[in-house]
C-alpha positions as CSV (number, residue, x, y, z in Angstrom):
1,X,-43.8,0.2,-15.0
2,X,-42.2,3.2,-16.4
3,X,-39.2,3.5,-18.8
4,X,-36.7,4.8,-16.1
5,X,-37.8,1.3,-13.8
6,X,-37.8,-1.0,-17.3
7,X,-35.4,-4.2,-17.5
8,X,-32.0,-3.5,-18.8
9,X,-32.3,0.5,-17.9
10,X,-28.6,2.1,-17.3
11,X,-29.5,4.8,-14.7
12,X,-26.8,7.6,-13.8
13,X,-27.5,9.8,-10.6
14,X,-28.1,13.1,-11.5
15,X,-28.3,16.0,-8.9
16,X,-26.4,19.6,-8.6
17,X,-23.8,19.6,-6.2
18,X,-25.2,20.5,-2.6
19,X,-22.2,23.4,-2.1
20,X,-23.6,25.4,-5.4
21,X,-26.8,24.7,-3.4
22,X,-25.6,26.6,-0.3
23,X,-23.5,29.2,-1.8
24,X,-26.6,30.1,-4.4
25,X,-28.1,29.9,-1.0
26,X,-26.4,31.9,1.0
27,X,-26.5,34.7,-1.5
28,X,-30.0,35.3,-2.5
29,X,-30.5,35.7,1.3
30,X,-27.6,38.2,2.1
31,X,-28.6,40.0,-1.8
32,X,-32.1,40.1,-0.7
33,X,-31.6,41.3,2.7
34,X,-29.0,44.0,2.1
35,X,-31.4,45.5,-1.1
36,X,-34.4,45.1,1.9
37,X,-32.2,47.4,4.0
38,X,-30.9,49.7,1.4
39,X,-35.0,50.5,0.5
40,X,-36.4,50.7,4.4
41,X,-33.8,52.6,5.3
42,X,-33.2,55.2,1.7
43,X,-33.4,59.3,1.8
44,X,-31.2,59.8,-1.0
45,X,-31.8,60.0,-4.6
46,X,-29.9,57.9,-7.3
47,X,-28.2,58.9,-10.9
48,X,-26.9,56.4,-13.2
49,X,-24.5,57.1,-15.7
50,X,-25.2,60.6,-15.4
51,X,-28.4,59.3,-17.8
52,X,-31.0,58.7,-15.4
53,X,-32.2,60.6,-12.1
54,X,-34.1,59.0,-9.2
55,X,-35.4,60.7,-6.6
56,X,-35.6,59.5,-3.0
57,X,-39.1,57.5,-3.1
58,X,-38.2,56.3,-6.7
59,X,-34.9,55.5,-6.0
60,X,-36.5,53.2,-3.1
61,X,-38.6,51.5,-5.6
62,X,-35.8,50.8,-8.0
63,X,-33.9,48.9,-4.7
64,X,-37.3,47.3,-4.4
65,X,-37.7,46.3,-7.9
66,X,-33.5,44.7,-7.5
67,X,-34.3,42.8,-4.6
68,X,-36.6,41.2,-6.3
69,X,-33.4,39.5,-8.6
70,X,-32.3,38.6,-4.9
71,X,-35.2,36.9,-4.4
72,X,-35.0,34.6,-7.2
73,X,-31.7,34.1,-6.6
74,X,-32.8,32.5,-3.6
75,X,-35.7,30.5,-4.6
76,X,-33.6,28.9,-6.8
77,X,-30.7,28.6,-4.8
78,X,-33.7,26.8,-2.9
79,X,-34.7,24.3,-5.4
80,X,-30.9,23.1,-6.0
81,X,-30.4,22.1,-1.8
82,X,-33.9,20.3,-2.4
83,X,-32.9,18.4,-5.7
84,X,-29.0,18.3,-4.1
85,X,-30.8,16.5,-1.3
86,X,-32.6,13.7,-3.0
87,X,-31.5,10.3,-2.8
88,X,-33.3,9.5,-6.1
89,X,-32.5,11.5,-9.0
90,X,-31.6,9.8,-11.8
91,X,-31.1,9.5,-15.8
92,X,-32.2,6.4,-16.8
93,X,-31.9,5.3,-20.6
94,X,-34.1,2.2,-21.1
95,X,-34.5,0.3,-23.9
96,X,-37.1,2.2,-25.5
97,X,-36.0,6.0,-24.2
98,X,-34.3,8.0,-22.3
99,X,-36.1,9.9,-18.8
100,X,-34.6,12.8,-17.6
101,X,-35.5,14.1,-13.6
102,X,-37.9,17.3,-13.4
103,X,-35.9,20.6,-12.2
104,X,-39.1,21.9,-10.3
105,X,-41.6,20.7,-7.6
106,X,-44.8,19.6,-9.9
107,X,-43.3,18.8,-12.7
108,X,-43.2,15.6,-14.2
109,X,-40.0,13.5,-15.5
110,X,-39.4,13.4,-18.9
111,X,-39.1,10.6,-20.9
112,X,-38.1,10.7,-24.8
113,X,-38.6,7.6,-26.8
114,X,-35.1,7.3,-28.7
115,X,-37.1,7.2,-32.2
116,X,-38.5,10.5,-31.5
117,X,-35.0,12.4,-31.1
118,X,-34.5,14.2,-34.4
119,X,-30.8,15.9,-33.2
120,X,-28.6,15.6,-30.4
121,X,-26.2,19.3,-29.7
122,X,-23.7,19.2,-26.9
123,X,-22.7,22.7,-26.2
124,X,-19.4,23.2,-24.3
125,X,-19.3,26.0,-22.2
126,X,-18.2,25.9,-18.7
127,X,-20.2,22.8,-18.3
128,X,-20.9,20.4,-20.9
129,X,-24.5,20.5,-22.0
130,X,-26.4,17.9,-23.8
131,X,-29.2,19.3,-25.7
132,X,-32.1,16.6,-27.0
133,X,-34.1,17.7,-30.3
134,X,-37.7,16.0,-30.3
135,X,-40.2,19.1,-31.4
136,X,-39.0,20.8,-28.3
137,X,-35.2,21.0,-26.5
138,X,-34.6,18.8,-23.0
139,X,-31.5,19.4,-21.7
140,X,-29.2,18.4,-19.0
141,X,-25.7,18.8,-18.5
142,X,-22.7,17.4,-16.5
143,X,-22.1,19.0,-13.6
144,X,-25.2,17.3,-12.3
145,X,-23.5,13.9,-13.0
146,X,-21.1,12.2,-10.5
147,X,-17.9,12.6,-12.6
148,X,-17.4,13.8,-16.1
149,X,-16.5,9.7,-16.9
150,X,-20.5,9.0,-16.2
151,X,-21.8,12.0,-18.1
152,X,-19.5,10.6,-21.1
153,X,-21.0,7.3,-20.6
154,X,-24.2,8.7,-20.9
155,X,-23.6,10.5,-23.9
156,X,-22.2,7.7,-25.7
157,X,-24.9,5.1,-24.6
158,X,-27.5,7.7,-25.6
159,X,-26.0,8.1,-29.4
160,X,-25.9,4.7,-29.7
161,X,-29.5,4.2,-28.9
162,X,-30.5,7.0,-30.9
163,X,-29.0,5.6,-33.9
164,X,-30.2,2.1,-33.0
165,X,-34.0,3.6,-33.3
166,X,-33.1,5.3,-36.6
């Protein structure tokens, strides 16, 4: 049994929204494709700023070198319609500790035992994000939650249990 499935575990769905999925989506492809187009298709030279001056077949390998950003744009614009798409994704805080989904295919949840928390930061920026101190930083944030109400419940339930264990 693991601490997410443990008796008395408070578990809060926790996924991106799938739209930011589809727009992220939607442009790494268009990004990527138009930089693809820009390179196969270049006979002109580029200056920046009047600093720097490409010539054709460098210029070409700058476009390449951009649509590389394009492409991890989509990748990860990838990976939030995959996690959008689970059914399963949850933050559970258990008795013992709190476990917190993995963001990427491979990765293991992790789960912090409350006693081993040293700090907890919540940074608020356009999202709320809850930062965990335990030798290393686990974050997660609130726009994955359902409503900002859950997220706050969250929060609260996890400072409580953090001071419980202290």
């Amino acid at each position: 049994m693991t601490t997410a499935d443990a008796p008395g575990a408070v578990q809060y769905p926790y996924k991106p929204k799938l739209d930011h999925g589809v727009k992220a989506t939607i442009f790494g492809a268009l990004f990527t494709l138009a930089l693809v187009y820009i390179a196969v298709t270049n006979t002109r030279g580029v200056i920046i700023s009047h600093l720097v001056t490409l010539d054709a077949s460098k210029a070409t390998w700058l476009y390449y070198l951009l649509t590389t950003g394009g492409i991890i744009w989509l990748v990860n614009g990838l990976n939030t319609l995959r996690l959008a798409l689970m059914t399963t994704r949850c933050i559970s805080l258990s008795p013992v500790g709190i476990t917190i989904p993995a963001q990427w295919p491979g990765q293991a949840n992790t789960t912090i035992p409350y006693r081993s928390i040293s700090d907890l930061q919540i940074d608020i920026k356009s999202t709320d994000v809850v930062t965990i101190i335990h030798g290393q930083e686990t974050t997660f944030e609130q726009s994955f939650f359902n409503d900002v109400a859950s997220f706050h419940d969250c929060q609260r339930r996890l400072r409580d249990a953090i001071q419980a264990a202290h």
